[in-house]
C-alpha positions in Angstrom: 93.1 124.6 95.5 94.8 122.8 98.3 93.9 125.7 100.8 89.8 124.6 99.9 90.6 120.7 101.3 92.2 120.2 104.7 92.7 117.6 106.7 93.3 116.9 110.5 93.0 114.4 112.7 90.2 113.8 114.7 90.9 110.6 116.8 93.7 108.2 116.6 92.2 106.4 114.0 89.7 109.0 112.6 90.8 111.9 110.1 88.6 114.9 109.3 88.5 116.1 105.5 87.4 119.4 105.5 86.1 121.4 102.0 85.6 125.0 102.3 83.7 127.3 99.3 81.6 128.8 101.9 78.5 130.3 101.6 77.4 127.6 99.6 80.0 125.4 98.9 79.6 125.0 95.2 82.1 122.4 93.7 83.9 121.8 90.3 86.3 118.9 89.0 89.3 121.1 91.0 87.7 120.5 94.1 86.4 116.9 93.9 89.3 116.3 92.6 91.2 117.7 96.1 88.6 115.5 98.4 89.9 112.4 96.1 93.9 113.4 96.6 93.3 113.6 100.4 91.5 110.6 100.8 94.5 109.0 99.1 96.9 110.5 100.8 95.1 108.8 104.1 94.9 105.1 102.5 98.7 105.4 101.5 99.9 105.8 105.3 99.4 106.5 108.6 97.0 105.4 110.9 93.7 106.5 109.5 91.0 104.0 109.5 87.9 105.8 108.6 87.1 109.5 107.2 85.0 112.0 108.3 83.9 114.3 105.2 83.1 117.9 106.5 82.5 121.4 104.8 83.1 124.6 106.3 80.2 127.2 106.9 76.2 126.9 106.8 75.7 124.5 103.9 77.2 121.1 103.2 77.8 121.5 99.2 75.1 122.9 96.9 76.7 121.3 94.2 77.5 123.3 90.8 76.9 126.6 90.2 74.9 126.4 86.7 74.7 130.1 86.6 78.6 130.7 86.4 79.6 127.2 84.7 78.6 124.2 82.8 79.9 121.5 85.4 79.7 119.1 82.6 82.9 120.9 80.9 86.4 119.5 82.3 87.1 116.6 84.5 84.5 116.8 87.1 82.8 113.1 86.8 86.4 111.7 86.3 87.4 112.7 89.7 83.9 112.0 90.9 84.8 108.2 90.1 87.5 108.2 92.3 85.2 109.4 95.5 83.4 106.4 95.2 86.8 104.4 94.8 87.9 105.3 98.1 89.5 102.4 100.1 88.7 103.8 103.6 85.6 104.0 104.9 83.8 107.9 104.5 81.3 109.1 107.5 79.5 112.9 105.8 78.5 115.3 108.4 76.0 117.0 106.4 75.0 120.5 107.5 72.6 123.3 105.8 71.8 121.9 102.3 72.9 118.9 100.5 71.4 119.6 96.8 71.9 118.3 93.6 75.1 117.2 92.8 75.9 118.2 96.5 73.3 115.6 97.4 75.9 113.4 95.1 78.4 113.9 96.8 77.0 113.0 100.4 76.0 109.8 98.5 79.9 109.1 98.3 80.2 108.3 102.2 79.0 104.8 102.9 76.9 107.3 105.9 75.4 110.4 106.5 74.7 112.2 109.6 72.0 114.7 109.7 70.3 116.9 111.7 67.1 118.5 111.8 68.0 121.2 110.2 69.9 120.0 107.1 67.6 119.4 103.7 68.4 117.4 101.1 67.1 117.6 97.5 68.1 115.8 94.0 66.8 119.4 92.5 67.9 118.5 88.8 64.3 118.0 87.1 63.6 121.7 88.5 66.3 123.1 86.8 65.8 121.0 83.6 68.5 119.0 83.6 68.9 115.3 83.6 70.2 114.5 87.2 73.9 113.9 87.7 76.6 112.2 90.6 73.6 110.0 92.1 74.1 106.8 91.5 73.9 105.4 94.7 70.7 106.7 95.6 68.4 104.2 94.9 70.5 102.0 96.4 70.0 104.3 99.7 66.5 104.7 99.3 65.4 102.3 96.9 64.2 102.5 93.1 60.4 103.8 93.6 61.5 106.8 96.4 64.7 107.7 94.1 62.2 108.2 91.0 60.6 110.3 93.3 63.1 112.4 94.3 64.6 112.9 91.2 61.3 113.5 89.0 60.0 115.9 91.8 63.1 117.6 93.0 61.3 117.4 96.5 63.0 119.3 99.1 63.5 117.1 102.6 64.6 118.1 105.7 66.3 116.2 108.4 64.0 113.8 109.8 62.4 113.5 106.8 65.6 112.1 105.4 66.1 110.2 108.2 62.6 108.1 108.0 63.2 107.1 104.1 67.1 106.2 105.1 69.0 108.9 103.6 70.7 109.8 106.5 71.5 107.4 108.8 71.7 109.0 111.8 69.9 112.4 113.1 71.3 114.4 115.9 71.2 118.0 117.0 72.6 120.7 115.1 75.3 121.6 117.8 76.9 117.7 118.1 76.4 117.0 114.4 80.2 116.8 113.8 80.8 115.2 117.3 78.6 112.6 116.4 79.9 111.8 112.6 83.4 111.3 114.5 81.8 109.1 117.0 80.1 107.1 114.4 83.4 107.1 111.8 85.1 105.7 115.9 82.8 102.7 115.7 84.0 101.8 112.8 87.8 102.1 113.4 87.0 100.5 116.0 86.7 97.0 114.0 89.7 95.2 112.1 90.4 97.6 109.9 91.8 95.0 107.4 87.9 93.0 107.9 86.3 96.2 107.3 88.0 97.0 104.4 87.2 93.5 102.6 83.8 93.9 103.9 83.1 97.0 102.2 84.7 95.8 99.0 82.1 93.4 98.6 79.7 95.3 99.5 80.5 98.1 97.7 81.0 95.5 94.3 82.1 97.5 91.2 80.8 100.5 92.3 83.4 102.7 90.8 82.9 101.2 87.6 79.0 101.2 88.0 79.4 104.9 88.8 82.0 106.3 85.9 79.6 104.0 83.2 76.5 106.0 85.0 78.5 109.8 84.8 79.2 109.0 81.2 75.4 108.6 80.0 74.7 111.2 82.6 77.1 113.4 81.3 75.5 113.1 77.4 72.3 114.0 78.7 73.2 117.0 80.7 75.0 118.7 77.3 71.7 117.6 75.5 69.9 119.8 77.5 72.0 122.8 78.7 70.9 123.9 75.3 67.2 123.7 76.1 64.9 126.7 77.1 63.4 124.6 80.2 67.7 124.9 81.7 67.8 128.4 81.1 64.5 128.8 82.6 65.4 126.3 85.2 68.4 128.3 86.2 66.6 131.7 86.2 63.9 130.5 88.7 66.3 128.9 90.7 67.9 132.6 90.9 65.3 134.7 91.5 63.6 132.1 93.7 60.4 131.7 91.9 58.5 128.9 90.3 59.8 127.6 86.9 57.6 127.9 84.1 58.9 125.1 82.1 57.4 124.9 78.4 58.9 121.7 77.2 61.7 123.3 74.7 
């Protein structure tokens, strides 16, 4: 598993933390678990002041892969939790897709560069499950847009991601992790010791907010891996058709 999360450095004060599951960059506990020991690693020592959270190949993460696992089994939200309680600040260069729990985990960085070309989609409803690892969307988005995206499962692209606020900054395809470092540099480029407190407060209890939240969302997800509408859900999804959802 350490081969799947590397980390280099991009500037003096800027580290890259690179995932790789290419095509599609599906995750599990294992490897959300990795991301979380590298950032670590980072706010034990050296000079890192803000990450820049990249994936290798044409997607960013397309979260789990229902059809091989039931990412509710194992530690998977447990590691999520400690994502989201990261000391340093985390700068996602999202590529290709960011879907479902993939979307989640783009939700960890405090920001998300985009470009035209990347879509984004909270996909859960259309696979008939109860959505899972986005807590902070609604406070990306706000309440009414994030009911939207997650009763619809609306699929966004770039700079329509970019006009509602969940990606902060759009760029072309060809500078998109150029541009992450250059944003993640503007922030090391502040008292690191300020921007940490500022970002604590900001950030409140949102560790606590989010392993409360994985827990309920957890219980709801085993409630319905069992239904006909997930199996369905999951089908569709594979052979790229329409569900026909039937309510059991």
């Amino acid at each position: 598993m350490e081969s799947e999360v590397s980390t280099r450095q991009a500037t003096e004060h800027v580290t890259l933390v690179e995932f790789s599951r290419p095509p599609h960059n599906y995750f599990d506990g294992a490897l959300i678990g990795a991301i979380a020991d590298a950032y670590e690693r980072l706010e034990r020592g050296g000079s890192c002041r803000a990450i820049v959270l990249c994936s290798e190949g044409k997607h960013f993460c397309a979260g789990a892969n229902f059809a091989a696992e039931n990412p509710a089994e194992g530690d998977l939200y447990e590691q999520a939790v400690r994502l989201f309680a990261a000391r340093l600040p985390v700068v996602a260069a999202v590529q290709g897709a960011a879907v479902g729990g993939g979307l989640g985990v783009a939700l960890s960085a405090d920001f998300r560069v985009a470009s035209p070309d990347s879509r984004f989609s909270a996909n859960f409803a259309r696979l008939g499950i109860h959505h899972g690892f986005a807590v902070t969307l609604p406070l990306v988005v706000g309440h009414q847009r994030a009911l939207e995206l997650l009763y619809t499962g609306v699929r966004l692209g770039g700079e329509q991601a970019h006009a509602i606020g969940l990606c902060d900054r759009l760029v072309a395809s060809d500078r998109l992790r150029e541009q992450a470092v250059a944003l993640a540099g503007e922030i090391a480029a502040s008292s690191p010791l300020a921007v940490r407190a500022i970002r604590e407060t900001m950030r409140g209890q949102l560790a606590e907010r989010v392993r409360e939240a994985t827990a309920h969302e957890a219980d709801e997800q085993a409630k319905l891996f069992a239904t006909s509408d997930f199996r369905e859900g999951v089908s569709a999804a594979a052979e790229r058709r329409p569900p026909r959802f039937t309510g059991s």
